[in-house]
Every structure is written in structure tokens, then in C-alpha cells.
PAMI-611660 format. One line per 4 residues: number of its first residue (from 0); their letters; for each residue x, y, z of N, C-alpha, C. Coordinates in Angstrom, 3 decimals, always signed. Atoms other than C-alpha are relative to their C-alpha. Example, Ala and Ser with C-alpha at 12.3 -4.5 7.8 and 13.67 -1.06 7.14 Angstrom:
REM residues 2
0	AS	+0.890:-1.190:+0.000:+12.300:-4.500:+7.800:+0.900:+1.200:+0.000 ~ -0.820:-1.190:-0.060:+13.670:-1.060:+7.140:-0.770:+1.090:+0.730;
END
This chain:
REM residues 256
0	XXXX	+1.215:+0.798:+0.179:+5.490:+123.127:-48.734:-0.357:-0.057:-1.489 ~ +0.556:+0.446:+1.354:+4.052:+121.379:-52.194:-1.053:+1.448:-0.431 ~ +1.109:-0.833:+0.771:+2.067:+124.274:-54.037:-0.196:-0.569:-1.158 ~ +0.462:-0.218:+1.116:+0.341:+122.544:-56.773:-0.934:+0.609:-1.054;
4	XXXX	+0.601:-1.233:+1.265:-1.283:+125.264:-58.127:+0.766:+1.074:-0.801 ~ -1.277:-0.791:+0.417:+1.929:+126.332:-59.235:+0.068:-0.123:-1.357 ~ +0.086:+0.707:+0.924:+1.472:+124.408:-62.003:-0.869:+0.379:-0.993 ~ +1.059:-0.429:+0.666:-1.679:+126.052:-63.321:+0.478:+1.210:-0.719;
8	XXXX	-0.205:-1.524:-0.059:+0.137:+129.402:-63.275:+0.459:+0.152:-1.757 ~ -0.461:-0.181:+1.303:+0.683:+130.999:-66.666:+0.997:+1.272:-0.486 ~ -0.836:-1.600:+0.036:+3.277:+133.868:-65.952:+0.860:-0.079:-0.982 ~ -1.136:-0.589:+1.250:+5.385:+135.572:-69.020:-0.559:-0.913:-1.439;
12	XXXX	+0.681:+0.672:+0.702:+3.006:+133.217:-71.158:-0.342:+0.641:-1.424 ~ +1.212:-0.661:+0.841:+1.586:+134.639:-74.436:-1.060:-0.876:-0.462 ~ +1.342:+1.059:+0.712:-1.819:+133.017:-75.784:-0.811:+0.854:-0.949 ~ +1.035:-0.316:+1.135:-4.162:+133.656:-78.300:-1.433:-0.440:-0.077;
16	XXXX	+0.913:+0.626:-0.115:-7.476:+133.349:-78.007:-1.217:+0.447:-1.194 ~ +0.612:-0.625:+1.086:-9.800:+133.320:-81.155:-1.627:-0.217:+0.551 ~ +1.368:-0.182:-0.529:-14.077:+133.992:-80.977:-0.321:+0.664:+1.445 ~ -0.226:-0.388:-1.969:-12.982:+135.919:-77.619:-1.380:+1.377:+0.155;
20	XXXX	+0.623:-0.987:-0.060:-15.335:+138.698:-78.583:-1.741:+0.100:+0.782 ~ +0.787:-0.096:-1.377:-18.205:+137.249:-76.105:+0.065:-1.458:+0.262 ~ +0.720:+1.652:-0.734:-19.432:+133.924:-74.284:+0.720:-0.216:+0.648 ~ -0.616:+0.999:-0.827:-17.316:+131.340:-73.740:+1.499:+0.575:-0.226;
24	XXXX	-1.226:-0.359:+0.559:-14.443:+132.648:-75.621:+0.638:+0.855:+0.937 ~ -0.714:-1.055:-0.841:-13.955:+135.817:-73.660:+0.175:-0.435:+1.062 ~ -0.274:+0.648:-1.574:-14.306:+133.767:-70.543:+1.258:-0.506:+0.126 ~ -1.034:+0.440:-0.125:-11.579:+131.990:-71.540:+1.160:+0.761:-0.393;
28	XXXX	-0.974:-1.463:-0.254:-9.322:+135.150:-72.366:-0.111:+0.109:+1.502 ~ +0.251:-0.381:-1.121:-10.440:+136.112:-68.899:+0.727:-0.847:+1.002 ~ -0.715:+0.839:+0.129:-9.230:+132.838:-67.832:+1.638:-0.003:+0.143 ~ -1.848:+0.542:+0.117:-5.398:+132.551:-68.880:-0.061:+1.670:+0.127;
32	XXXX	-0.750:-1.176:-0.403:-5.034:+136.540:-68.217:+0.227:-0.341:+1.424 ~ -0.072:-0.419:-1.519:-6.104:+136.047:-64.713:+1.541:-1.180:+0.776 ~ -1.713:+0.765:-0.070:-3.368:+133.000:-64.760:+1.329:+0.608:+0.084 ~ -1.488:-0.622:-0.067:-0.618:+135.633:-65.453:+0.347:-0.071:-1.362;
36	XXXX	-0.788:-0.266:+1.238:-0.737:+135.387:-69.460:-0.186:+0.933:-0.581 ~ +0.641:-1.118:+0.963:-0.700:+138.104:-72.125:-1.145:-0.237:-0.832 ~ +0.582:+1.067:+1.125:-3.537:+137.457:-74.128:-0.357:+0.868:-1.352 ~ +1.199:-0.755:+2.101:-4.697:+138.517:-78.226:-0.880:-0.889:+0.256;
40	XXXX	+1.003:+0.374:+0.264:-7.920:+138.432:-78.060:-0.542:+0.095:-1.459 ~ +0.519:-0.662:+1.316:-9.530:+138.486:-81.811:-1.254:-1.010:-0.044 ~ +1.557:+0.129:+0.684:-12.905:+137.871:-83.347:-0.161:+0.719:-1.160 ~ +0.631:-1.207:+1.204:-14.712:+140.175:-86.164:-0.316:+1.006:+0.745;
44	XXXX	+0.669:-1.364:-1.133:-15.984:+142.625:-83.334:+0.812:+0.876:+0.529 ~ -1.191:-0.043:-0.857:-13.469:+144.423:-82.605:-0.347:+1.475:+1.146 ~ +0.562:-0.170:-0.902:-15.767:+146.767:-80.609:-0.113:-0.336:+1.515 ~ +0.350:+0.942:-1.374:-16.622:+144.068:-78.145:+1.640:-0.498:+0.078;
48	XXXX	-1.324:-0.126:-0.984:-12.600:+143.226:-77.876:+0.246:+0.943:+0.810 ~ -0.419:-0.782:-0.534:-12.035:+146.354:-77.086:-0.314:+0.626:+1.195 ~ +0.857:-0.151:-1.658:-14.284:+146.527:-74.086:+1.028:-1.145:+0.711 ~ -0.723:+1.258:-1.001:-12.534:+142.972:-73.013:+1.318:+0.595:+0.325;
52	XXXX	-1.207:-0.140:+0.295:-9.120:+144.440:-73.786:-0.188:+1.735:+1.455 ~ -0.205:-0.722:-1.133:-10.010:+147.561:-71.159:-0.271:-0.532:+1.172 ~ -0.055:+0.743:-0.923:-11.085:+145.244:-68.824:+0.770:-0.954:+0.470 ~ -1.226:+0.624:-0.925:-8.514:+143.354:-68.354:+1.360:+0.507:-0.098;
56	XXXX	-1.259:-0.970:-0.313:-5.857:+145.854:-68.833:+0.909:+0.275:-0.925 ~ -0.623:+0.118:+1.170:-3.794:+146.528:-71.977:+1.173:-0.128:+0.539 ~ -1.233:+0.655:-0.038:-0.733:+145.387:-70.096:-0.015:-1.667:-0.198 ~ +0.143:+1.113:-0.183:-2.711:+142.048:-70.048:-0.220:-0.458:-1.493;
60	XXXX	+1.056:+0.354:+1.014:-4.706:+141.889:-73.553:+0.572:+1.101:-1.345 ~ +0.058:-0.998:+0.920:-4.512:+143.192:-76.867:-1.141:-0.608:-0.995 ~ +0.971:+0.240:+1.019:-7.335:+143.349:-79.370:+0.293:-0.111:-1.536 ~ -0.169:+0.108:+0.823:-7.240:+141.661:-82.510:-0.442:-0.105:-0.846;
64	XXXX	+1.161:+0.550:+1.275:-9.883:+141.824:-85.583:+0.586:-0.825:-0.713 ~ -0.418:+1.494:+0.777:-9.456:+138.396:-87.386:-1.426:-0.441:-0.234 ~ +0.700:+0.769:+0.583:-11.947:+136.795:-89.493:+0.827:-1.650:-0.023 ~ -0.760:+1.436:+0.174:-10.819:+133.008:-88.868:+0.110:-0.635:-1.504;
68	XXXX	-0.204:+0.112:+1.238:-11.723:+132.451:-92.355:+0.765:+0.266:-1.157 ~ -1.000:-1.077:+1.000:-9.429:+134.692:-94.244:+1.252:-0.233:+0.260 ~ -1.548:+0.255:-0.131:-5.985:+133.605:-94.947:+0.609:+1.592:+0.748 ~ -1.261:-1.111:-0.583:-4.211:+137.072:-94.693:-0.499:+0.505:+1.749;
72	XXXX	+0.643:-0.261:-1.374:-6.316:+137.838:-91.036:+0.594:-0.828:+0.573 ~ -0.904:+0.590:-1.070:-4.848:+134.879:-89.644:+1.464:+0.366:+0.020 ~ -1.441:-0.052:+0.130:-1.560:+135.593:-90.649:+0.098:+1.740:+0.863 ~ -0.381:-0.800:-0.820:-1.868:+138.953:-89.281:-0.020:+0.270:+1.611;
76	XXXX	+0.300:+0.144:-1.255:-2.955:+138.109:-86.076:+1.399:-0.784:+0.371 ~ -1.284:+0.732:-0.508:-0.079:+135.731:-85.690:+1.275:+1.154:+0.550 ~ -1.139:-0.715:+0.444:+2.236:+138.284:-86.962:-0.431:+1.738:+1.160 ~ -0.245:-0.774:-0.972:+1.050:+141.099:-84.661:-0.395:-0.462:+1.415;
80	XXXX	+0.145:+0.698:-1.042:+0.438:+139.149:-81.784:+1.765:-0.503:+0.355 ~ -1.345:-0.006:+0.511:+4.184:+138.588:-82.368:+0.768:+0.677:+0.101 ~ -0.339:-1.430:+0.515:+5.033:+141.885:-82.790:-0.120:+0.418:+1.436 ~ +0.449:-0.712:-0.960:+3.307:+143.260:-79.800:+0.234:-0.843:+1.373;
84	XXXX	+0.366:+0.830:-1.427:+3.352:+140.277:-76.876:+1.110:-0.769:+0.112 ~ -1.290:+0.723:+0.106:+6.163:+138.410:-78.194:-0.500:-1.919:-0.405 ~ +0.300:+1.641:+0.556:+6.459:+134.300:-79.580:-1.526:-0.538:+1.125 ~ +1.485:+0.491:-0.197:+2.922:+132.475:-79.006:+0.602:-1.305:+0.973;
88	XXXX	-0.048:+1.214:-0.664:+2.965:+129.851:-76.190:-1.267:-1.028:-0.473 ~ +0.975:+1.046:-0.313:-0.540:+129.041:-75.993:-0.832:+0.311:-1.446 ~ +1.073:-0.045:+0.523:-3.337:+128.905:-78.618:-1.200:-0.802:+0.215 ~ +1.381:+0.733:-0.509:-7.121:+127.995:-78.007:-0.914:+0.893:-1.122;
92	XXXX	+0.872:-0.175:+1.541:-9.205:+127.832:-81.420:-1.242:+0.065:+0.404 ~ +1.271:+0.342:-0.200:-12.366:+128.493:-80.183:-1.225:+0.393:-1.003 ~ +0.721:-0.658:+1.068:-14.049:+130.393:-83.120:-0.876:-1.105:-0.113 ~ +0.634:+1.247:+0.761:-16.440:+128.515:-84.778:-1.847:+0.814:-0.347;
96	XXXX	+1.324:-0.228:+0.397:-20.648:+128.796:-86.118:-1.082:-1.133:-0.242 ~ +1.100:+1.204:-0.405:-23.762:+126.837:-85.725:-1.334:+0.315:-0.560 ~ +0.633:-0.140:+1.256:-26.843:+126.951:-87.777:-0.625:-1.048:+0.051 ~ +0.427:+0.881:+0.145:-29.171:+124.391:-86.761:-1.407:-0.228:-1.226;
100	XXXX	+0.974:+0.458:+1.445:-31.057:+122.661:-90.230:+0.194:-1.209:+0.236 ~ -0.142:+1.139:+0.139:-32.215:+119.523:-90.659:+0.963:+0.109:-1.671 ~ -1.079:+0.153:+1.299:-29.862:+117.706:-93.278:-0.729:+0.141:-1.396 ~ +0.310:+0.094:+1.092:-32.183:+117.353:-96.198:-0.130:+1.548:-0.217;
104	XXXX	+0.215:-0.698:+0.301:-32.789:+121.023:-95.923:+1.575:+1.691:-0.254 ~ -1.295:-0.442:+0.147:-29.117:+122.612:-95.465:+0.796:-0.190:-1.580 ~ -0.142:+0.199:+1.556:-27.703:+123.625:-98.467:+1.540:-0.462:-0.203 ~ -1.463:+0.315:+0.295:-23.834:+122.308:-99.340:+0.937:+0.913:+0.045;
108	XXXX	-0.344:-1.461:-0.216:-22.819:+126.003:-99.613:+0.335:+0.380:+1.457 ~ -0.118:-0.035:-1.340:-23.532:+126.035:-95.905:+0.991:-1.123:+0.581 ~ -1.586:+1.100:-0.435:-21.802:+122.738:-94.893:+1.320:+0.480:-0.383 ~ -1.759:-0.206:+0.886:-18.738:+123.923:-96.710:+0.195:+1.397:+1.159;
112	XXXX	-0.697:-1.354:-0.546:-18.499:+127.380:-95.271:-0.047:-0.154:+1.939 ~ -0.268:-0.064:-0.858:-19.416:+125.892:-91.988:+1.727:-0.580:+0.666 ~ -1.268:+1.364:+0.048:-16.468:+122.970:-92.112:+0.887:+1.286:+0.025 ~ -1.006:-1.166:+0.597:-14.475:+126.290:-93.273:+0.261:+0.980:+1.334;
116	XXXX	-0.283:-0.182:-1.674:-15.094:+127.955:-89.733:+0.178:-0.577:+1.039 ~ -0.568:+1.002:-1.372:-14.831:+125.183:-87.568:+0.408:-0.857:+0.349 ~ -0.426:+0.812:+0.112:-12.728:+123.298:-89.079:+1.384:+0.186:-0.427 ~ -1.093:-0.449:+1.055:-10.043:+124.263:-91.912:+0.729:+1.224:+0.783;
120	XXXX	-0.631:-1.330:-0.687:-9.724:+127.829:-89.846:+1.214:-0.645:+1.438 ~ -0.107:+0.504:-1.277:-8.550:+125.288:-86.971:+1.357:-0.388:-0.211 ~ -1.324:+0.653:+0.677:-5.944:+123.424:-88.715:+1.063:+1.123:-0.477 ~ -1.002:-1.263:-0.090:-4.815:+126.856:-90.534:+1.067:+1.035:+1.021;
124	XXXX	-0.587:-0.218:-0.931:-4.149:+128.492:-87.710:+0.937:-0.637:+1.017 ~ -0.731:+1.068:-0.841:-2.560:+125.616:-85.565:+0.972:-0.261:-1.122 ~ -1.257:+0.208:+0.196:-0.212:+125.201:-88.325:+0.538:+1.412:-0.344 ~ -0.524:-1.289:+0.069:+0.770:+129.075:-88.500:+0.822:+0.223:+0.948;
128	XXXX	-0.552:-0.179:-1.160:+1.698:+128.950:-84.754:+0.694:-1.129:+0.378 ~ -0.964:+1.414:+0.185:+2.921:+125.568:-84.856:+1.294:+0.376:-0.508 ~ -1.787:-0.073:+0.335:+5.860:+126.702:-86.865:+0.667:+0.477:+0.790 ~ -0.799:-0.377:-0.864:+6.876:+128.925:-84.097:+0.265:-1.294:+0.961;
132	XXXX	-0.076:+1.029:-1.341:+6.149:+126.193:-81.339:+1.065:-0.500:-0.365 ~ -0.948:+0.958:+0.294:+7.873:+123.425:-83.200:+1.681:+0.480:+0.173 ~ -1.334:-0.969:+0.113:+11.316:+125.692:-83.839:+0.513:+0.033:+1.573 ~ -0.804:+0.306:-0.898:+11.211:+126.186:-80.238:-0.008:-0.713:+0.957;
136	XXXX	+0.344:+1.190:-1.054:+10.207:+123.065:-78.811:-0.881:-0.155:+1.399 ~ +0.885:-0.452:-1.618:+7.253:+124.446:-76.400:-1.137:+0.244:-1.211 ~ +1.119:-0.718:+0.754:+3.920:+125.408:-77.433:-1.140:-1.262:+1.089 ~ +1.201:+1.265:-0.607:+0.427:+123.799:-75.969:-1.683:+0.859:-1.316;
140	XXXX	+1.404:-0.425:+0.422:-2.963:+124.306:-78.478:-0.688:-0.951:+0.710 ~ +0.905:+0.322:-0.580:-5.859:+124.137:-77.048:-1.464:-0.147:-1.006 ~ +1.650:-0.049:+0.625:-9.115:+123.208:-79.414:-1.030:+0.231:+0.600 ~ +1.366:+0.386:-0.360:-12.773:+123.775:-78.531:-0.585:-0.577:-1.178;
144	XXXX	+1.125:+0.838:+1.133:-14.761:+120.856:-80.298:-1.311:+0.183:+0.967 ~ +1.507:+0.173:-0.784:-17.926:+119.558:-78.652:-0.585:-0.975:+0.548 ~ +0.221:+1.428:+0.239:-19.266:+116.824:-77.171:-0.927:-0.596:-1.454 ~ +0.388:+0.711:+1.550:-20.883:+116.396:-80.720:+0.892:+0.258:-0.881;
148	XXXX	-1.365:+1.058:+0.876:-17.556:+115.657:-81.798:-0.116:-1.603:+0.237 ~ -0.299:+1.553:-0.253:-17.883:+112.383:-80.289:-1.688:-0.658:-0.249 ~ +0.855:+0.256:+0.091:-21.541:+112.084:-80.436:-1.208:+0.584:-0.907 ~ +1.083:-1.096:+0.888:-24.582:+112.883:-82.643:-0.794:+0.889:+0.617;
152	XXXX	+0.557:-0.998:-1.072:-27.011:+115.854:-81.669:-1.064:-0.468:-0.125 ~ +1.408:+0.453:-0.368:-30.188:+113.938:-82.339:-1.245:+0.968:-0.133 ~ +1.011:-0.797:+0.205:-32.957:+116.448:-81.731:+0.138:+1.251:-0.440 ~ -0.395:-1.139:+0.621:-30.915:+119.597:-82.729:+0.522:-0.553:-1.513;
156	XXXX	-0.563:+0.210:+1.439:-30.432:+118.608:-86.249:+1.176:+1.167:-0.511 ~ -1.351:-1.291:+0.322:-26.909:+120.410:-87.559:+1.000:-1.114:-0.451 ~ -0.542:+0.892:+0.554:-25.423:+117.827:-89.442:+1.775:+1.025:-0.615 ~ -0.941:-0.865:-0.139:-22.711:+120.277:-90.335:+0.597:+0.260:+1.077;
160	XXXX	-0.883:-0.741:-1.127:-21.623:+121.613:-86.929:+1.147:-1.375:+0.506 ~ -0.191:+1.259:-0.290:-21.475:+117.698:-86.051:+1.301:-0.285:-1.126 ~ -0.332:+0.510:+0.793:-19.666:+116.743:-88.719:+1.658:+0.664:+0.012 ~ -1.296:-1.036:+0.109:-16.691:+119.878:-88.259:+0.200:-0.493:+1.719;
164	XXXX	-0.352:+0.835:-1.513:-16.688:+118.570:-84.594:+0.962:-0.733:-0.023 ~ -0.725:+1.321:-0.159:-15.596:+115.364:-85.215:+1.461:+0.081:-0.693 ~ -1.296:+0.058:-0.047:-13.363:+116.452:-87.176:+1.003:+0.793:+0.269 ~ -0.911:-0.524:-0.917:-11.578:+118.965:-84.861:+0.493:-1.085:+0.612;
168	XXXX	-0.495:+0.713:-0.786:-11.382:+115.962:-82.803:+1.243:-0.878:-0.675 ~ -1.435:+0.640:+1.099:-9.237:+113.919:-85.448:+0.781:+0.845:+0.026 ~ -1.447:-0.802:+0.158:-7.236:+116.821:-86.137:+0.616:+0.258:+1.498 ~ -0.736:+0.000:-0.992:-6.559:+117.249:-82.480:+1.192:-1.469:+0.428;
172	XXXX	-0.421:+1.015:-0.348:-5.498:+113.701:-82.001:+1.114:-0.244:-1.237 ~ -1.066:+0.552:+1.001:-3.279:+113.612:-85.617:+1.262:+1.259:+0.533 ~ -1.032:-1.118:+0.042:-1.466:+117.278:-84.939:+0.629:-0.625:+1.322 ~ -0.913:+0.554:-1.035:-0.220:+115.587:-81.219:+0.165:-0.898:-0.170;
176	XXXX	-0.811:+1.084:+0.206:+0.745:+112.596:-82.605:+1.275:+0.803:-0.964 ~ -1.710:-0.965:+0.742:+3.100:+114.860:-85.312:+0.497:+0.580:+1.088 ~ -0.420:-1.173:-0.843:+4.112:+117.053:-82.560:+0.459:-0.180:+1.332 ~ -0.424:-0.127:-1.745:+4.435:+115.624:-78.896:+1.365:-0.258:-0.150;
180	XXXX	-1.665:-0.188:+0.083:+8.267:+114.628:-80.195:+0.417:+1.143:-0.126 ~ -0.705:-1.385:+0.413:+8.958:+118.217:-80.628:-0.656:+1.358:+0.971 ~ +0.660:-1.391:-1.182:+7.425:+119.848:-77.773:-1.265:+0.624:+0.400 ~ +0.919:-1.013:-0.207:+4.289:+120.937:-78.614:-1.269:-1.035:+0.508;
184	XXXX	+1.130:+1.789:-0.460:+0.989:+119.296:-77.030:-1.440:+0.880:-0.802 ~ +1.622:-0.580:+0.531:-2.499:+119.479:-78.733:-1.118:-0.461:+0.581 ~ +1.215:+0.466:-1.002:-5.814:+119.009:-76.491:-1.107:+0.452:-0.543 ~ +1.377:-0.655:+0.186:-9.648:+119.696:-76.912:-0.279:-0.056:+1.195;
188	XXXX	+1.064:-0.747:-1.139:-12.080:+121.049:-74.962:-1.176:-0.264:-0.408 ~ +1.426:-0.188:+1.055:-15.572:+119.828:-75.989:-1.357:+0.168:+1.085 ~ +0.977:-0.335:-0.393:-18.082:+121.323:-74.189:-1.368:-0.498:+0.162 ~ +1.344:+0.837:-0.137:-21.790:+119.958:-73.501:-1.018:+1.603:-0.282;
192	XXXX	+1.397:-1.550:-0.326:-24.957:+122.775:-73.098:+0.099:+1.010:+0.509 ~ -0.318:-0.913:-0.802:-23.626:+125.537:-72.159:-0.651:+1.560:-0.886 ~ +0.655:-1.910:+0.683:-25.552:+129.602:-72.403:+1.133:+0.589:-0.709 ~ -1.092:-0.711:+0.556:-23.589:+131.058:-75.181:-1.104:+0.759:-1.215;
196	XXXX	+0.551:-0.563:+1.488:-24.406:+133.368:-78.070:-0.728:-0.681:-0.872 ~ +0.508:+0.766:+0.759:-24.690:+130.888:-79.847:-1.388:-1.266:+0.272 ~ +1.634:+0.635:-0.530:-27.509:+128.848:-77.700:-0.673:+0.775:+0.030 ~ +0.901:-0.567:-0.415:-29.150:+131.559:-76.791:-1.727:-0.596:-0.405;
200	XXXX	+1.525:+0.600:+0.125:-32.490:+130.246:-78.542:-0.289:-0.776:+0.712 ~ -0.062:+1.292:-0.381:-32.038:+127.182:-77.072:-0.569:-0.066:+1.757 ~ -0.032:+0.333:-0.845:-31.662:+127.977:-74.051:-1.195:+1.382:+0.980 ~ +0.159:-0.850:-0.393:-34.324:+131.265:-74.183:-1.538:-1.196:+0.229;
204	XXXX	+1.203:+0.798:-0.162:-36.901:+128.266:-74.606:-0.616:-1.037:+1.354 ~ +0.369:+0.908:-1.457:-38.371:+126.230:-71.979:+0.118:-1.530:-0.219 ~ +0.083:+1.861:+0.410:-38.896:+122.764:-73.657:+1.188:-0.257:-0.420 ~ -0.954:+0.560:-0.202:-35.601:+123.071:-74.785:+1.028:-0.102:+1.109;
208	XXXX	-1.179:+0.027:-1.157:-34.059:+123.899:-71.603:-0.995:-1.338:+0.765 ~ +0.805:+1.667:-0.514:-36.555:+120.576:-70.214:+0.732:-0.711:-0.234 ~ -0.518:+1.231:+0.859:-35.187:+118.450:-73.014:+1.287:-0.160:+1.012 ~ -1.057:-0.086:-0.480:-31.745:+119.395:-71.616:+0.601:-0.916:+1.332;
212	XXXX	+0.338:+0.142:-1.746:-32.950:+118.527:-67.855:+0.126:-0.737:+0.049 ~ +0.358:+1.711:+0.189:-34.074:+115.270:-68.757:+0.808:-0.904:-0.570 ~ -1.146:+0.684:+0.711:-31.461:+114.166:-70.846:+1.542:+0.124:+0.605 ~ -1.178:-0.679:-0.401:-28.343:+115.607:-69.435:+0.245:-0.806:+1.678;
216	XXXX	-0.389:+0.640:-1.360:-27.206:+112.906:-66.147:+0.134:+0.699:+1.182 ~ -0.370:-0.441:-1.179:-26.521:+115.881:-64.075:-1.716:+1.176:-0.055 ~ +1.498:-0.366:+0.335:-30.066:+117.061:-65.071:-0.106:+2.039:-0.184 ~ -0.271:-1.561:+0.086:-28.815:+120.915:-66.055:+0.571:+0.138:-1.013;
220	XXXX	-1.258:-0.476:+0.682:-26.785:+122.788:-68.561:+1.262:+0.702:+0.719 ~ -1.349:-0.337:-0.287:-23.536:+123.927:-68.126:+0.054:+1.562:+0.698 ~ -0.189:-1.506:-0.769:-22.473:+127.179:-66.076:+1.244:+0.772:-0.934 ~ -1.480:+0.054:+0.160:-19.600:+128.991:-67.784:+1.205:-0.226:+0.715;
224	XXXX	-1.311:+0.464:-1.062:-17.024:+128.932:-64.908:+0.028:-1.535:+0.074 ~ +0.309:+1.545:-0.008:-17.939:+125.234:-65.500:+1.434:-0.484:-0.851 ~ -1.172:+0.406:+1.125:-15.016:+125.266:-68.360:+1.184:+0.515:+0.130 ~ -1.812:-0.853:+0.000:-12.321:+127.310:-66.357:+1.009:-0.979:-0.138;
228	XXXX	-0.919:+1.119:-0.761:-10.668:+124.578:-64.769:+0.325:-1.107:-1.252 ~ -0.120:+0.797:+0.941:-10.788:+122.297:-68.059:+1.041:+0.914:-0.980 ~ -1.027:-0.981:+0.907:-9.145:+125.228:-70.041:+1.156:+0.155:+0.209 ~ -0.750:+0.119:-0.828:-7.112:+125.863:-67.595:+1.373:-0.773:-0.160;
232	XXXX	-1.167:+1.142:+0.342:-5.276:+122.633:-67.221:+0.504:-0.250:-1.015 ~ -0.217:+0.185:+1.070:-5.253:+122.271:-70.881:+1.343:+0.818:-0.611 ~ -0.835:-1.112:+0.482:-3.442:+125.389:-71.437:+1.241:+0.515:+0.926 ~ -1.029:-0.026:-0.937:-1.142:+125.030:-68.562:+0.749:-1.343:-0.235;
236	XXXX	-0.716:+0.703:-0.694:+1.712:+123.290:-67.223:-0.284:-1.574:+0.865 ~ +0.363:+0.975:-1.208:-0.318:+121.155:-65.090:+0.029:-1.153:-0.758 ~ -0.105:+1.589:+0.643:-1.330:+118.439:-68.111:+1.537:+0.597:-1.141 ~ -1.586:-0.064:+1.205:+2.676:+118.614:-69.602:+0.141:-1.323:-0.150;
240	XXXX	-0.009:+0.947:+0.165:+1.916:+114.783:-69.779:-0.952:-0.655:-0.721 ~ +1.272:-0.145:+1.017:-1.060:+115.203:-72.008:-0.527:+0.594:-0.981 ~ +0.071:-0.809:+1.072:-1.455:+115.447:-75.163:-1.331:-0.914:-0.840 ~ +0.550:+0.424:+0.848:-3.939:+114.524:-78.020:-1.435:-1.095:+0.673;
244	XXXX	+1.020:+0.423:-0.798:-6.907:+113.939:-75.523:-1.632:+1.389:-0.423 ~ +0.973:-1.219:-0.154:-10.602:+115.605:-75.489:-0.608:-0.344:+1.554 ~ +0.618:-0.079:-1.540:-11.859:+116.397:-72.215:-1.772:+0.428:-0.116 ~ +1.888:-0.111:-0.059:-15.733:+116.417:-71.946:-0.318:+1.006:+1.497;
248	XXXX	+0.840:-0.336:-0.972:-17.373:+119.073:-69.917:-1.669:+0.355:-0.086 ~ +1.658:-0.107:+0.272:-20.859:+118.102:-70.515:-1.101:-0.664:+1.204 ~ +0.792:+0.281:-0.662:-22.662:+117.259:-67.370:-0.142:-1.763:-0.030 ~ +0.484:+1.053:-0.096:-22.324:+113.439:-68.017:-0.310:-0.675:-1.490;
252	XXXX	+0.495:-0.139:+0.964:-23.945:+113.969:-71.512:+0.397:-1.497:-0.869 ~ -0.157:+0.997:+0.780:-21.723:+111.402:-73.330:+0.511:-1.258:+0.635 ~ +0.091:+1.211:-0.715:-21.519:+108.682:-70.658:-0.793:-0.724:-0.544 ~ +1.668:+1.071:+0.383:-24.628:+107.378:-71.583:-0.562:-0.326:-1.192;
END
């Protein structure tokens, strides 16, 4: 009989998952282990890996401190992720920082160093592991942008976050045009309103969890298990016919 959930499966896999050290990130470590892959988890925390990394089993996980910013950190993460799990299948860039200012009041210093986490760190890394992919004609990255990659944020002013969004989304769509001849596929993931570290204000407020209500087509924010199944496919087998796409899991958000 047809099992297509065979397809999802991620056995003898390795992945990499960066910002894994809480939210969404670790969910999605949590995620491709429970699939059947090895995963490096890294962040700056390497505290809070190391809780993830006993919880899901150090035959499954290994903990990796990486500043996404820092040339030699990525390179060591590659390189013992490498070392320890063996060649990188999957990667999923999820790192990133948010910092809502209106624009006249954000200083250039900030834009730059944000673009620099959730942007430049994106590309760096995707071409570190890229060289393996390419060489052996397999590989799948996985981006998290946002849906304010594709759209503005309007009442959250963050002209910066917006701005490194959009252009994850370009770079997702230029690196799988270089790359689907050679094996490797590149996808996003752009998320809508979802409780993370990084909302937390957002979402500790009432008028902004309203705004949300009212605006948002499915009249809610996001659940995390809301983004397995999008990750998921991304980082599996299942889309091996899809590349250089962003998948929206925002409630509707950018329909309208």
C-alpha cells in the first residue's frame, strides 16, 4: 500500500538548525529530529541548547554556540557539525532580530547590524554549506523570512526587519535559480504572528493581540505546531519538485 508519509521521513539526514536556542527555532530542531534527522542545534545560548540537546537525545542533537554574525562561528559550526554528524543535508537559517522603531528614529548603525543578522548571516552560511551540497549534488536550505518579506508591517514600524525580509526572499529565489541544476533546492518559510521570544510584547498586550484578531482573515495568531508541517515539507523529500518558493503561514495575512 502507498505510504505517503514516507516522503516526509528524514532518516540518516543531518540538518542544522540556527536560533534553535528557544521559540520557533527549537520547535523546528524538535521537528526534523522527530523525522529521523541528526540535528546541530546552535544559537549564542548554549545553556538553553544544551537543555534541547538532552531532550532530544545526544544520539539525535548536538549543541552548537554560533553567533550567526561572526565569520569564524559559522565556519565552525559547519566544520564541527561535520566532524561530529557527518556532511550537512539540510539547513534552516532561522536566526535573525527585531527591534521595532519607527524609521525616522532608528539609527543606520541598527539597520546595518540588523540586515547583518537577518540577512548577510543567511547568505554566509548558505554559501558555506552550499559548497558541500553542490559537490554532492543533494542538499535542501530552508530560510525563515516573514510574511513582511512580501509585505509591509504598517502599525509595527521596523523598517529594518522588513527590509532584511525581503531580502531573504530574493536571496532565496536567486540561490535556487544558481542551484536547482546541481541538486540543491532553496525554500522559505515566512511566518505570520506567531508567540515567540521575540513577540512576546506583542503578544503580552491586549490591543495588540485585538489588532491581530481583526486584521488577521483567520481572526488569530499563529500556534507554533502551526509551522511543523510547512518546515517539514520544506526540509523533506516530499517538495523534491520545489524549489525557490516562500510558503506563507500567516493565517491568511497576505491574501488581502
Amino acid at each position: 500500500m502507498l505510504d505517503p508519509t514516507r516522503a516526509f521521513r528524514l532518516d540518516g539526514r543531518v540538518a542544522i538548525v540556527t536560533g534553535a536556542s528557544s521559540g520557533l527555532g527549537a520547535r523546528m530542531a524538535r521537528v526534523l529530529a522527530g523525522a529521523g534527522a541528526r540535528v546541530a542545534v546552535a544559537a549564542r545560548r548554549l545553556d538553553r541548547l544544551d537543555k534541547l540537546v538532552n531532550e532530544l537525545g545526544e544520539d539525535a542533537a548536538l549543541a552548537v554556540e554560533c553567533d550567526v554574525t561572526d565569520d569564524g562561528a559559522r565556519r565552525r559550526l559547519v566544520d564541527v557539525t561535520t566532524e561530529r554528524l557527518g556532511p550537512i543535508d539540510v539547513l534552516v537559517n532561522n536566526a535573525g532580530i527585531a527591534n521595532p522603531t519607527p524609521a525616522l528614529e532608528e539609527s543606520v548603525e541598527h539597520f546595518r547590524a540588523t540586515l547583518d543578522s537577518n540577512l548577510v548571516s543567511v547568505f554566509a552560511l548558505s554559501q558555506l554549506v552550499g559548497h558541500g551540497m553542490v559537490e554532492r549534488g543533494s542538499g535542501t536550505i530552508v530560510n525563515v523570512a516573514s510574511m513582511l518579506g512580501l509585505v509591509a508591517s504598517g502599525m509595527v514600524p521596523q523598517a529594518s526587519y522588513v527590509a532584511s525580509k525581503h531580502g531573504v526572499v530574493g536571496l532565496t529565489r536567486e540561490l535556487a535559480a544558481q542551484w536547482a541544476r546541481r541538486g540543491v533546492r532553496v525554500n522559505a518559510v515566512a511566518p505570520g504572528w506567531f508567540p515567540s521570544e521575540m513577540t512576546e510584547d506583542m503578544f503580552d498586550d491586549e490591543r495588540s493581540v485585538a489588532w491581530v484578531r481583526r486584521n488577521a482573515p483567520m481572526g488569530r495568531g499563529g500556534n507554533e505546531e502551526e509551522l511543523d508541517g510547512a518546515v517539514l515539507f520544506l526540509a523533506s523529500g516530499a517538495s523534491s519538485y520545489v524549489t525557490g518558493q516562500v510558503l506563507c503561514v500567516d493565517g491568511g495575512w497576505t491574501a488581502v
